[in-house]
C-alpha positions in Angstrom: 0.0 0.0 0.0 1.6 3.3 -1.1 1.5 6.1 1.3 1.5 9.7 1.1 3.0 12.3 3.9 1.6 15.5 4.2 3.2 18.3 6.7 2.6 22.0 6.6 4.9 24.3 7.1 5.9 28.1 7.9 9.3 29.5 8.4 10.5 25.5 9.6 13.8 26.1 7.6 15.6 24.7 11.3 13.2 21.3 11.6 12.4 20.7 7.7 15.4 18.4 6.4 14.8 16.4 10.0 11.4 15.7 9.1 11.7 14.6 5.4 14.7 12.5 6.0 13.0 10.5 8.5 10.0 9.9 6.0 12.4 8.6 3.2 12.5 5.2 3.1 8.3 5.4 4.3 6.5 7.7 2.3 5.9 7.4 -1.7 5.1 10.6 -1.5 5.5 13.9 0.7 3.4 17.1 0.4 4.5 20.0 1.3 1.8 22.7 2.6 3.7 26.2 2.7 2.1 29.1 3.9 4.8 31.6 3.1 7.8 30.9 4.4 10.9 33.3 3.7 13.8 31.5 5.6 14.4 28.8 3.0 12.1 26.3 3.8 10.7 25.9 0.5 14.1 25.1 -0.9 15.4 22.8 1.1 12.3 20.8 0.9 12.4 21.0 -3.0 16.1 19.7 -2.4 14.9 16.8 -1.0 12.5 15.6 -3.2 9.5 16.7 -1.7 5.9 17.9 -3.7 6.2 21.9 -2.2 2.6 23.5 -2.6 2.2 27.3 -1.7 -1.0 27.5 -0.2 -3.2 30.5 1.9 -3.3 29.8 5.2 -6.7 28.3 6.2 -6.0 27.2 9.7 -4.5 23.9 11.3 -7.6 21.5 10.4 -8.5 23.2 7.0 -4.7 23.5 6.0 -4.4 20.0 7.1 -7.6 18.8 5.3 -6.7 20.2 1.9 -3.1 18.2 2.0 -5.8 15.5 1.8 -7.2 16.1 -1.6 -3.9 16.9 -2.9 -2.3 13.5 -1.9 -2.4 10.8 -4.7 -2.1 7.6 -2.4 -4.6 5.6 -0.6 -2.9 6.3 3.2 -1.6 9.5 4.7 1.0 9.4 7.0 0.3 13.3 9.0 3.4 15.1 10.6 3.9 18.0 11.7 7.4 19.9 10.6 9.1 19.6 14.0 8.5 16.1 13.9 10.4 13.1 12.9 9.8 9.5 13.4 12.2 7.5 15.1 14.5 4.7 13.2 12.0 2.4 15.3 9.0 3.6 14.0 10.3 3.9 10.8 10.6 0.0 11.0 7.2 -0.5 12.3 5.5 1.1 9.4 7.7 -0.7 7.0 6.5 -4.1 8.9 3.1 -3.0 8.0 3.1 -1.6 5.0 2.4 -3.9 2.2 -1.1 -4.8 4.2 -2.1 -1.4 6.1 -5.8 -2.5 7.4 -7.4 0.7 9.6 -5.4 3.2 11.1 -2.5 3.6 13.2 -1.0 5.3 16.3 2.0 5.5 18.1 3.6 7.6 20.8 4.6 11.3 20.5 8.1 11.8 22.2 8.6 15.3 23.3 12.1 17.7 23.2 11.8 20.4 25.3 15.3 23.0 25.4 17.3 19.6 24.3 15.5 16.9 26.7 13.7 14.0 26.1 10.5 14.5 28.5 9.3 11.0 29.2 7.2 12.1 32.8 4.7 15.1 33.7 1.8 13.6 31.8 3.7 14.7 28.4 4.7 10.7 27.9 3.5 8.5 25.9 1.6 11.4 24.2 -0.2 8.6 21.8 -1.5 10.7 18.3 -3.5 8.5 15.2 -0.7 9.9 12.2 -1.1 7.2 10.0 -4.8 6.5 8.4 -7.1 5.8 5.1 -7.3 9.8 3.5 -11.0 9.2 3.2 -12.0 7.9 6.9 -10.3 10.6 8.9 -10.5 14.6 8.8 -8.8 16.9 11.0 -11.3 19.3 13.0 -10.9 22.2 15.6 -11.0 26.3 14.5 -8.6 27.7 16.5 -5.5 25.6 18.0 -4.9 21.8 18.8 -6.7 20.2 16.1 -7.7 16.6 16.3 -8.3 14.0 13.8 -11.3 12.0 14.0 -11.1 8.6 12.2 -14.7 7.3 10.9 -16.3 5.1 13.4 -16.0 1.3 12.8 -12.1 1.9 11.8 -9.8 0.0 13.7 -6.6 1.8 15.1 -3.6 -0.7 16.0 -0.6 0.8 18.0 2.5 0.8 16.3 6.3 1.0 18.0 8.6 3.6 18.4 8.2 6.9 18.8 7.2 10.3 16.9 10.2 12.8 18.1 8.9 15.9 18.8 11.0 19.4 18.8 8.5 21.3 20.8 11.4 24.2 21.9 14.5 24.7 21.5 14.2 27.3 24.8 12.0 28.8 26.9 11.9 32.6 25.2 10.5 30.7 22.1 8.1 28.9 24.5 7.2 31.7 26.7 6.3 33.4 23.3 4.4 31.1 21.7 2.4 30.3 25.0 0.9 33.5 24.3 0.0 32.7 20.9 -1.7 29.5 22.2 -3.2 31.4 24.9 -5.1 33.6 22.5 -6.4 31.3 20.2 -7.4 29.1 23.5 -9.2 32.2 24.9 -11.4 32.7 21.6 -13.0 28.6 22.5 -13.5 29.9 25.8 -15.5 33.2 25.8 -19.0 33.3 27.3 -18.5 30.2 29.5 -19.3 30.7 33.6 -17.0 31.0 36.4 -13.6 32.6 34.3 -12.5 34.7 37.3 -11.8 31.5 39.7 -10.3 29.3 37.0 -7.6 31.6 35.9 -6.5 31.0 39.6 -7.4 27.4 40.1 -7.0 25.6 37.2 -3.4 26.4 36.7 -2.3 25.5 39.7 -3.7 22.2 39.2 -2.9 21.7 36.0 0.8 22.7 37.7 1.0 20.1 41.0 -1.1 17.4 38.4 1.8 17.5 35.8 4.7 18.5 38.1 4.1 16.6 41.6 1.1 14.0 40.8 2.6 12.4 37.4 6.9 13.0 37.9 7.4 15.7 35.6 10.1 16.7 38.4 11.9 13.5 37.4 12.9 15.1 34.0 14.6 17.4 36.5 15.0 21.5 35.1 13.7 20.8 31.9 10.6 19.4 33.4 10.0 21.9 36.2 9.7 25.1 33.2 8.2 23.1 31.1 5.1 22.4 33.6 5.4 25.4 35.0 4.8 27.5 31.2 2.4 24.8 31.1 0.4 26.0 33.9 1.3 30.0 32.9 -0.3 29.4 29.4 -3.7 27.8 31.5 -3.9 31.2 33.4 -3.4 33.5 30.3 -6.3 31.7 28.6 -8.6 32.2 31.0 -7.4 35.8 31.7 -7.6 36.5 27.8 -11.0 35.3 27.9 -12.2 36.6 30.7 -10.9 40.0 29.3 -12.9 39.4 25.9 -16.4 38.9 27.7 -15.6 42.2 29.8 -15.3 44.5 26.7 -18.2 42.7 24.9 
């Protein structure tokens, strides 16, 4: 069975050549999504063989969605350009290939500021990536889209992992938190009780990740990561509490 990959990208020039190296052996065919990238992105994925398609930005889901029609295989195989799969998984899917029945999932292996985070609730972070282009969509307006796979279609676990380049430090996290935040905040406007949750579901969401599942065990690295975890929780709530106030 012959698949396709399809990743979007903007400005990924540092994470690109990772990505479509690790899909080499895999993928029949990889689709590049660009939504206007200047730092050389579109070059270096040209240079290595990949289909580079500039295309408006429509959102994560839609963006995602439209790779679909444009893909001329049976199976996509969905990363993101900061991912890569592991020389594990790339085994896996190669074990499975010639008879892909259903869909497919495997763990999501996060690199936060150069370490592997494997506690804090982050670990196994299992995502579907690998699935039949016409029984699955991507859906969600605003940030964190999920794939839905049509009901009936099996999904069977695959090993290795999906490495994950989340940050490379915390300035690039503690800006893009914001980001998040916002987008988060538009979900969230006109719900009830926004002035105690910016207060208590943070802190939760800190001594859940942090004390309650061992993100201390991934020692600094895990400590700012659950703690810009719990800082992003607040801003959403404040962001939206903010909107409802000048409505």
């Amino acid at each position: 069975m012959k698949i396709s990959a399809v990743i979007i990208t903007l400005n990924e020039a540092r994470n690109i050549e990772r990505c479509l190296r690790s899909l080499q052996d895999v993928a029949d065919q990889v689709i590049v999504l660009d939504s206007g990238s200047k730092d050389g992105t579109v070059d270096l994925a040209n240079n290595l063989g990949a289909k580079v398609i500039d295309t408006p930005w429509q959102g994560y889901a839609a963006t995602k969605n439209h790779g679909h029609t444009l893909a001329e295989h049976p199976y996509i195989l969905s990363l993101d350009a900061d991912e890569a799969l592991s020389d594990k998984l790339q085994a896996s899917i190669l074990a499975v290939k010639d008879n892909l029945q259903g869909a497919y999932s495997f763990n999501r292996l996060n690199n936060y500021c150069g370490t592997w985070i494997r506690h804090g609730g982050f670990y196994p972070d299992k995502k579907i990536r690998l699935f039949p282009k016409d029984q699955a969509r991507w859906e969600g307006d605003h940030v964190h889209e999920i794939l839905r796979v049509d009901a009936g279609v099996p999904v069977t676990h695959l090993a290795g992992d999906l490495l994950h380049y989340s940050y490379y430090d915390r300035s690039e996290h503690e800006a893009r938190l914001e980001k998040y935040a916002r987008l988060a905040a538009e979900k969230l406007r006109g719900r009830k009780g926004l002035a105690a949750k910016q207060y208590l579901s943070p802190a939760w969401r800190f001594v859940q990740s942090y004390f309650l599942k061992g993100g201390f065990l991934d020692g600094k690295a895990g400590y700012h990561l659950c703690r810009l975890t719990a800082k992003e929780v607040k801003r959403k709530y404040q962001l939206a509490q903010i909107g409802e106030n000048q409505r």
